[in-house]
Backbone as JSON, one array per atom type, in Angstrom:
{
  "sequence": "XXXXXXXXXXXXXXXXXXXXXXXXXXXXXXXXXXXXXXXXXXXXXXXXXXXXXXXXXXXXXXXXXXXXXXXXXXXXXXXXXXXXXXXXXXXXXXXXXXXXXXXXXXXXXXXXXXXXXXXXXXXXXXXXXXXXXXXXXXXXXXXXXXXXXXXXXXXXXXXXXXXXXXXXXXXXXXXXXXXXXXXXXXXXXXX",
  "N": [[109.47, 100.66, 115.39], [111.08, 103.0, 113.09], [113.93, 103.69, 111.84], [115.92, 107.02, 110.68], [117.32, 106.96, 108.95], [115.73, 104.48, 107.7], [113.72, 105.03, 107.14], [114.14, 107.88, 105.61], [115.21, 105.3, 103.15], [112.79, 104.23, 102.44], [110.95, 106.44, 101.16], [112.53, 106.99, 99.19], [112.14, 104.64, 97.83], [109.14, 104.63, 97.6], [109.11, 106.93, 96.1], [110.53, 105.54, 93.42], [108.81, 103.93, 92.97], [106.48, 105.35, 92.02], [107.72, 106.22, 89.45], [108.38, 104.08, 88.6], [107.16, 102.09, 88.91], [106.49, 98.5, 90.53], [107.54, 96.63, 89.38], [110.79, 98.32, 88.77], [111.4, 99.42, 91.52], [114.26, 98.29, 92.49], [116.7, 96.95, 94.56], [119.57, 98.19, 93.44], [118.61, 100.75, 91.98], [117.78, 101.87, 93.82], [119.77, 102.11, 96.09], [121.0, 103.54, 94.23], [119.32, 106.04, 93.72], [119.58, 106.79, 96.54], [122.5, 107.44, 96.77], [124.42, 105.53, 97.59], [126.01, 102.32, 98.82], [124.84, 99.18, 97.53], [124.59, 97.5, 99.98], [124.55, 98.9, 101.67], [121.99, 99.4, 101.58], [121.14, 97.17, 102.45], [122.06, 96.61, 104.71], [120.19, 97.8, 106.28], [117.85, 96.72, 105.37], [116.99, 93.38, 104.94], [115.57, 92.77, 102.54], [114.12, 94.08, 99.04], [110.88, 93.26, 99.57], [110.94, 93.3, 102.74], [112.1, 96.2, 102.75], [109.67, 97.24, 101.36], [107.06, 96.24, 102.85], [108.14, 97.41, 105.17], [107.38, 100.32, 104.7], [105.09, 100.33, 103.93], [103.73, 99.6, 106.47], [104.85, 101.81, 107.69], [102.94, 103.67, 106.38], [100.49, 102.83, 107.43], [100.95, 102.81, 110.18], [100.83, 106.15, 110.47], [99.13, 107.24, 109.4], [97.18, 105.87, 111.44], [97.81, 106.99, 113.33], [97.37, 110.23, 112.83], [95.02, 110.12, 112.43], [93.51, 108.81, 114.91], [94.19, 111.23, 116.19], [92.05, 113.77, 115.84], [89.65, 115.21, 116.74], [88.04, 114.14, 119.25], [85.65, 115.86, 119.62], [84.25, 116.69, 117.62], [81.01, 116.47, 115.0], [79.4, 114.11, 114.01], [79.27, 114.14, 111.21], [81.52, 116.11, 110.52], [83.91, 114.95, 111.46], [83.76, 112.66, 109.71], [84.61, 114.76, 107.3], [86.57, 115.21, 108.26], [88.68, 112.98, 108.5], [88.66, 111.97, 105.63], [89.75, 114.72, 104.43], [92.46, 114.87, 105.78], [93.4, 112.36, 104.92], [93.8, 113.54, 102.15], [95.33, 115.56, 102.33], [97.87, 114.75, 103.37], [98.75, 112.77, 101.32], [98.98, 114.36, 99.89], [101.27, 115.82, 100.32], [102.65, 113.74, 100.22], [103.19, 112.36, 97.46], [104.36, 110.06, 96.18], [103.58, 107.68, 97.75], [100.99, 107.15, 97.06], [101.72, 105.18, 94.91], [102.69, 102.83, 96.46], [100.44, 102.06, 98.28], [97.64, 102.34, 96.42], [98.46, 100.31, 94.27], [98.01, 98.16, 91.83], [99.79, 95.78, 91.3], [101.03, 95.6, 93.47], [100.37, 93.78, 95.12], [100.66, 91.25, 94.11], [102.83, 90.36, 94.73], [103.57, 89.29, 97.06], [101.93, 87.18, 99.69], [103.04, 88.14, 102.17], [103.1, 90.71, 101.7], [100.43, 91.41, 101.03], [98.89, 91.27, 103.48], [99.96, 92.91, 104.67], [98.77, 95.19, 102.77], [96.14, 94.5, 103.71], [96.2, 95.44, 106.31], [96.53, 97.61, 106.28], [93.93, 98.61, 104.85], [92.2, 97.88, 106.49], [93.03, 99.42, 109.02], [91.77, 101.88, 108.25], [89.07, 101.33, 107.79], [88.54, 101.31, 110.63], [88.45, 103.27, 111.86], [86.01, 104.69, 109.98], [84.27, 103.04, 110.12], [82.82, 102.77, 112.96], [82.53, 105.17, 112.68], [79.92, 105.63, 110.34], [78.07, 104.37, 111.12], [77.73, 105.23, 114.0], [76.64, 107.43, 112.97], [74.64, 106.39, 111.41], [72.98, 105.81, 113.51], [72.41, 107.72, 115.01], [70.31, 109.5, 113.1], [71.88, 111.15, 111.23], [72.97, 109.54, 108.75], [71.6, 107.88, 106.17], [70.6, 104.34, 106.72], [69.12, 102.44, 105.68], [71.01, 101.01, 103.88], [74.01, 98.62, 105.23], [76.38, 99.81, 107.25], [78.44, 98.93, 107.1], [78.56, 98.47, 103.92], [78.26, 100.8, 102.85], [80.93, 102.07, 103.97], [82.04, 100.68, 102.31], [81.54, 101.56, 99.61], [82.64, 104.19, 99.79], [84.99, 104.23, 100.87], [86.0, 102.88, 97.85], [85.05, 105.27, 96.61], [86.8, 106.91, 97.05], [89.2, 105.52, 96.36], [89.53, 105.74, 93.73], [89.36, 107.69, 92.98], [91.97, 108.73, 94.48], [93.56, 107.08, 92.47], [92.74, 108.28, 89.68], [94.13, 110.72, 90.08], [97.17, 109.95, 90.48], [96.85, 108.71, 88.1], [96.92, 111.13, 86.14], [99.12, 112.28, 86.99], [99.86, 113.71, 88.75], [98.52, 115.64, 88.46], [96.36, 117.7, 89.09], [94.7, 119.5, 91.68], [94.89, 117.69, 94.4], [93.71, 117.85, 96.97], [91.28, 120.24, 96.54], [89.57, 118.72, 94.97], [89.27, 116.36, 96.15], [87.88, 117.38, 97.99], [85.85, 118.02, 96.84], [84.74, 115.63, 96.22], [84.13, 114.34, 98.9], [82.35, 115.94, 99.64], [80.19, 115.37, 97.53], [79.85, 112.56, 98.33], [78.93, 112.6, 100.72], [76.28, 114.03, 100.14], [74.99, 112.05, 98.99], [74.77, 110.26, 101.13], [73.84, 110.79, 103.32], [70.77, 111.36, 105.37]],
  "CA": [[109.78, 102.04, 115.02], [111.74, 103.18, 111.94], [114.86, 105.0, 111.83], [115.69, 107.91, 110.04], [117.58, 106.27, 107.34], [115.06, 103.93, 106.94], [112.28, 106.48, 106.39], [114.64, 107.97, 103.6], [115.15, 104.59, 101.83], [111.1, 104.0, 102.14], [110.65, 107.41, 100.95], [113.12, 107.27, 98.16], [111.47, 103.88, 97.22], [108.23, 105.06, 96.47], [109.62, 107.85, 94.39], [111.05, 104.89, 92.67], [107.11, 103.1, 92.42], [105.84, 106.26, 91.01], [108.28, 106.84, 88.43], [108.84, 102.62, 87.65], [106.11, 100.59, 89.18], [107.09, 97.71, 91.49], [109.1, 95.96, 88.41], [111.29, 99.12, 88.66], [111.66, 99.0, 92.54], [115.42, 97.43, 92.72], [118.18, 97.56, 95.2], [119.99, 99.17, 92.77], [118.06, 101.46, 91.7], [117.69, 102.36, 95.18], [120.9, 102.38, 96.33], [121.68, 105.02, 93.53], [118.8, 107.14, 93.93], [120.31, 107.05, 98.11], [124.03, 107.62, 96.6], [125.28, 104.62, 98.4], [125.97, 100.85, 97.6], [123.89, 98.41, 97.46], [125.53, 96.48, 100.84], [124.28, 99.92, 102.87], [120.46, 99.39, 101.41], [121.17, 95.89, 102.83], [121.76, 97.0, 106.33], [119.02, 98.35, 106.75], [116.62, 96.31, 105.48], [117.02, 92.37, 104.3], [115.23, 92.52, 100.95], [112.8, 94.78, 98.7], [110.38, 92.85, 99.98], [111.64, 94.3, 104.06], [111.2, 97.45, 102.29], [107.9, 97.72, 101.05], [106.77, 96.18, 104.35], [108.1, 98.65, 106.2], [106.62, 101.18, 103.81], [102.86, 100.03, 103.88], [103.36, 99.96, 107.97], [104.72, 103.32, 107.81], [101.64, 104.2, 106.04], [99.51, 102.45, 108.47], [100.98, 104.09, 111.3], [101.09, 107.19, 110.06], [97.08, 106.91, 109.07], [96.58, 105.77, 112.68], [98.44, 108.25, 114.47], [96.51, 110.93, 112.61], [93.1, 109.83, 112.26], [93.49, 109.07, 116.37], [94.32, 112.55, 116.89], [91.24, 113.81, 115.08], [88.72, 115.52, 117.88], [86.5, 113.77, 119.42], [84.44, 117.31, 119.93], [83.78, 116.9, 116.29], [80.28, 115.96, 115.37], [79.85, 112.51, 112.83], [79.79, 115.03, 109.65], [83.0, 116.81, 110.54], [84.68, 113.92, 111.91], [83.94, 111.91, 108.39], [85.19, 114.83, 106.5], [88.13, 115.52, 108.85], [89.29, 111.66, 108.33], [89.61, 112.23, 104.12], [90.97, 115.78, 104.71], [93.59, 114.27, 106.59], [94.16, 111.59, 104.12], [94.11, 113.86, 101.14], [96.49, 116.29, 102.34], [98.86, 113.69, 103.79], [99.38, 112.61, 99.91], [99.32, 116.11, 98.71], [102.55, 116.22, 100.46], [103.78, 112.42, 99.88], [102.78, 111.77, 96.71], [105.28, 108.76, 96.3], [103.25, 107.05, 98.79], [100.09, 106.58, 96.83], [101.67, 103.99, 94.48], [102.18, 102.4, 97.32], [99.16, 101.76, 98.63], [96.88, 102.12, 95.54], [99.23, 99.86, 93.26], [97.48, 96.74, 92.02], [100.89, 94.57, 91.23], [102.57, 95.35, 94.72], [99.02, 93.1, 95.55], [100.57, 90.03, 93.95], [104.03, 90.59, 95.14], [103.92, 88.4, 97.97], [101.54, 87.21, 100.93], [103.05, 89.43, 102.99], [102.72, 92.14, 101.31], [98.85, 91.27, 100.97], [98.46, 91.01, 104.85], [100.08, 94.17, 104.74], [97.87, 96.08, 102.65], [94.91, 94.4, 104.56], [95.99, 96.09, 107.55], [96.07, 99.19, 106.18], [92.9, 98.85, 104.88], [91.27, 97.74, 108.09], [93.17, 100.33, 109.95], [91.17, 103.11, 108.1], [87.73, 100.75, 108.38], [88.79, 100.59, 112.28], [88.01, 104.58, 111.69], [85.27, 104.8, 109.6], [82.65, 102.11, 110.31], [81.93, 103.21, 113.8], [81.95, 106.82, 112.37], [79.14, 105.66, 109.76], [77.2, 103.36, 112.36], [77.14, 106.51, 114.64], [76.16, 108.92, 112.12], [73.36, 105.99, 111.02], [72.05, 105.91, 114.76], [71.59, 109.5, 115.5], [70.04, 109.92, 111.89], [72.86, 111.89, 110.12], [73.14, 108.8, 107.85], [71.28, 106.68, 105.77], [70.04, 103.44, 107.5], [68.86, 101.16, 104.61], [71.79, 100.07, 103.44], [74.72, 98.71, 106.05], [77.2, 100.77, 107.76], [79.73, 98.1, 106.2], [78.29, 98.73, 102.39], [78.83, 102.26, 103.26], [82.4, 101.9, 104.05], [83.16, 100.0, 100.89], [81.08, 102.5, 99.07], [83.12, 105.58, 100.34], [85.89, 103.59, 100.13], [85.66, 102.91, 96.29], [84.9, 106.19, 95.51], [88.14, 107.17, 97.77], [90.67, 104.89, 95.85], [89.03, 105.76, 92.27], [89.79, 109.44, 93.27], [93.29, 108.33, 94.65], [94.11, 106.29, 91.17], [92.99, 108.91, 88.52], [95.47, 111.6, 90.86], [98.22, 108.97, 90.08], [97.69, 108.11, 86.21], [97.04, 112.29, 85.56], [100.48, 112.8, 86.9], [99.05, 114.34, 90.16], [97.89, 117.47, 88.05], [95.29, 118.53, 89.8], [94.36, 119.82, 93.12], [93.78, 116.85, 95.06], [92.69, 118.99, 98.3], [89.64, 120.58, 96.11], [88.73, 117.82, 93.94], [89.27, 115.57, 97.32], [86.56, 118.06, 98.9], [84.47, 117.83, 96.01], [84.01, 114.15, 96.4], [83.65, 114.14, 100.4], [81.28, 116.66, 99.47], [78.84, 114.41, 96.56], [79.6, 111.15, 99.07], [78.17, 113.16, 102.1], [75.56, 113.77, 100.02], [74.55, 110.73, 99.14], [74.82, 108.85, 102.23], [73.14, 111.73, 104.17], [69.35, 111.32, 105.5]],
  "C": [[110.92, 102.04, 114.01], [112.86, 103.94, 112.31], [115.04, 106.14, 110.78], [115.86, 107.42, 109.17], [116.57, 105.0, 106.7], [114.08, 104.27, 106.08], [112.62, 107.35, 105.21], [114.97, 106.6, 102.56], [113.85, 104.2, 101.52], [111.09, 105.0, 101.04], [111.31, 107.73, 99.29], [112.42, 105.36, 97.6], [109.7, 103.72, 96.6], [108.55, 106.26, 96.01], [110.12, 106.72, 93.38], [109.56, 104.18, 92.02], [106.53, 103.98, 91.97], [106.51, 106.32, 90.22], [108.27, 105.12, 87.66], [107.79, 101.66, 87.39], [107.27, 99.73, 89.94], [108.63, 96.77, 90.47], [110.25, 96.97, 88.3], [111.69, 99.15, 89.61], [112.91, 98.07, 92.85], [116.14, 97.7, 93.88], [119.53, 98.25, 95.05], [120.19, 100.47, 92.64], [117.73, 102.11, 93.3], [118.94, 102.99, 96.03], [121.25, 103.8, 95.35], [121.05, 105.88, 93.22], [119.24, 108.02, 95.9], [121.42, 107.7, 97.97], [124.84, 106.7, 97.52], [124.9, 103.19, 97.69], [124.39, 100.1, 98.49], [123.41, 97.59, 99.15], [124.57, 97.32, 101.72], [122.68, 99.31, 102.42], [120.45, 97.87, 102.71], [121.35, 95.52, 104.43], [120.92, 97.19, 107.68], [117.73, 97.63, 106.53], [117.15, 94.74, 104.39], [116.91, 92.27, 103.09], [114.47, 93.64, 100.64], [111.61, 94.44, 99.14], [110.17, 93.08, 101.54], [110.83, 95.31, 103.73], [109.56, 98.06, 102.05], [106.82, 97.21, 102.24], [106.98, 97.09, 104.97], [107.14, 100.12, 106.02], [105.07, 101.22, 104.3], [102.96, 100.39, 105.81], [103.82, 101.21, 108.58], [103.49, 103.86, 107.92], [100.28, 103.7, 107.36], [99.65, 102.73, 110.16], [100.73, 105.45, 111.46], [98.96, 107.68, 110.14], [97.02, 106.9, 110.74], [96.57, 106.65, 113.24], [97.66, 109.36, 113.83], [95.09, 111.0, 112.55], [92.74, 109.3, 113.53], [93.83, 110.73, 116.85], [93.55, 113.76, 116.35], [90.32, 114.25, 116.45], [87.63, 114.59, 118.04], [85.19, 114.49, 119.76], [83.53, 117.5, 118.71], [82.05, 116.31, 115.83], [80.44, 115.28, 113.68], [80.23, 112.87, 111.54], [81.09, 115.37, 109.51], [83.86, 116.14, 110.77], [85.17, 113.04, 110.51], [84.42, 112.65, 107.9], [86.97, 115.36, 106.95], [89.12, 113.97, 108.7], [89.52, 111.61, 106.78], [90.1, 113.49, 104.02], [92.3, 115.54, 104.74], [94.91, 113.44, 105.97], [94.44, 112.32, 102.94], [95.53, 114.77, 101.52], [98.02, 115.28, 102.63], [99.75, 113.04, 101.99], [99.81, 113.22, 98.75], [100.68, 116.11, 99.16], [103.83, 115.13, 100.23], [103.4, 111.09, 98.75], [102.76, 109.95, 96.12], [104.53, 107.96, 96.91], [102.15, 106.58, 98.37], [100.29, 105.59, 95.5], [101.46, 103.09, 95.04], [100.93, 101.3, 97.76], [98.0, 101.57, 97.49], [97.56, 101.26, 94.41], [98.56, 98.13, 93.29], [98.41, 95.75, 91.44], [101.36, 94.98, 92.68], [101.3, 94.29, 94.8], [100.0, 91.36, 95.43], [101.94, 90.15, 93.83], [104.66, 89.28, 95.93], [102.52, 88.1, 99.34], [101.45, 87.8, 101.9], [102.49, 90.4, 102.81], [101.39, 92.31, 100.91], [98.57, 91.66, 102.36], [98.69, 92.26, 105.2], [99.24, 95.45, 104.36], [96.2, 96.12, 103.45], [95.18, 95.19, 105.62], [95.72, 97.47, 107.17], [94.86, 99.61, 105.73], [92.06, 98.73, 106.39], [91.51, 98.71, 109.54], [92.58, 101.49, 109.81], [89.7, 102.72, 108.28], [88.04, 100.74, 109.93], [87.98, 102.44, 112.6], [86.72, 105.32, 111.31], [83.56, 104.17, 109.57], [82.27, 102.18, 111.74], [81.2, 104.59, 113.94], [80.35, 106.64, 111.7], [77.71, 104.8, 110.74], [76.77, 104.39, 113.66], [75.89, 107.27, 114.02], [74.46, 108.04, 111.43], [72.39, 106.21, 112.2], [71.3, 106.83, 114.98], [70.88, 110.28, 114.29], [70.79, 110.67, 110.89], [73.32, 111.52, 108.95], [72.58, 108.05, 107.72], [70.89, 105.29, 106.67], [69.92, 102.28, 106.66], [69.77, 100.23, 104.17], [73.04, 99.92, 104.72], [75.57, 99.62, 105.96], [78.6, 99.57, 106.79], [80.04, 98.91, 104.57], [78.91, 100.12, 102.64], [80.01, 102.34, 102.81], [82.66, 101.72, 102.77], [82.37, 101.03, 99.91], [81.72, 104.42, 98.84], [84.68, 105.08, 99.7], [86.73, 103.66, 98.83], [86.08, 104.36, 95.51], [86.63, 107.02, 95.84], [89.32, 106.82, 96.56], [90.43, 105.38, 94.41], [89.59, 107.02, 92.11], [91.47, 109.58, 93.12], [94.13, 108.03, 92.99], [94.19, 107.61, 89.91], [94.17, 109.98, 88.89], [96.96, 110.97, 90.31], [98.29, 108.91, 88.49], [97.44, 109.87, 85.65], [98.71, 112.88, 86.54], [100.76, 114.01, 87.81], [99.0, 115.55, 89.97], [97.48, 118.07, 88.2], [95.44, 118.68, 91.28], [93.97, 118.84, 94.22], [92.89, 117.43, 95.87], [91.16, 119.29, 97.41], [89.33, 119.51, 95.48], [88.69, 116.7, 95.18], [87.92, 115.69, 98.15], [85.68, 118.08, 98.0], [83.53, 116.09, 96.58], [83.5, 114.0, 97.67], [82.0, 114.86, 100.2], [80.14, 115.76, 99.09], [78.92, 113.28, 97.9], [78.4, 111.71, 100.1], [76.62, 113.5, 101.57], [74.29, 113.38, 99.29], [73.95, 109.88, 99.91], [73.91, 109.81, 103.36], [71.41, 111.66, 104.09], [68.77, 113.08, 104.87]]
}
């Protein structure tokens, strides 16, 4: 579990990955977007490297804990579009957060920080591929192609969505243009 001050130097470090990129990401630069030295960043967390760990498992808690508290009254349609709902709004409000996660240099950062983003991917596949494997059973979805393909198919179109949000300077609406896409995916993948 995080403390508060850690959750503001996360928080003020991706404001720093949206505005720099990861080569921008300093202890510095951190420290004096915080208003404190460098020594205090250092308290709290060993290295930038600490940091952005903690960060991504924010995010992957955060994901969990919401997309577990998601009805299970819901039926496989509403459920799938209540799980990117969830995620779109979540970034409507913490923008900072989808460098983060969609940033293809934190990737080659470190090992860690690979193992890291794997979890967070696999913590939203931990969500979605029994949703689509349902929704294939009871006919609500597609069949032909796997419930996996699926995933990485949804996926895809997910992060592609995510990315252009990021390089337009998060100009648009994600929420509607979020629900557009759930929308075309759904149907797509829909019998």
């Amino acid at each position: 579990m995080i403390s508060e001050r850690q959750k503001e130097i996360i928080d003020a470090a991706g404001k720093i990955l949206t505005e720099s990129g990861i080569g921008g990401l300093t202890t510095k630069k951190l420290a004096l977007e915080m208003g404190f030295s460098e020594a205090a960043i250092y308290r709290h967390f060993p290295s930038k490297e600490a940091i952005t760990l903690a960060m991504l498992e924010y995010l992957r808690e955060n994901m969990h804990g919401r997309l577990s508290a998601l009805s299970a009254n819901l039926g496989v349609e509403e459920r799938f579009k209540a799980i990117f709902f969830s995620q779109f709004s979540f970034f409507t409000r913490n923008p900072h957060f989808v460098v983060a996660v969609f940033s293809d240099g934190l990737w080659e950062e470190s090992d860690q920080i690979n193992q890291a983003i794997l979890a967070l991917m696999q913590t939203k596949m931990a969500f979605l591929l029994p949703l689509i494997t349902d929704g294939q059973s009871n006919g609500t979805f597609k069949s032909d192609v796997s419930a996996e393909q699926l995933v990485h198919l949804v996926l895809g179109a997910f992060r592609l969505q995510m990315f252009k949000w990021r390089v337009s300077g998060f100009s648009f609406d994600l929420n509607a243009s979020g629900t557009q896409l759930i929308e075309s995916i759904l149907t797509v993948i829909k019998n």
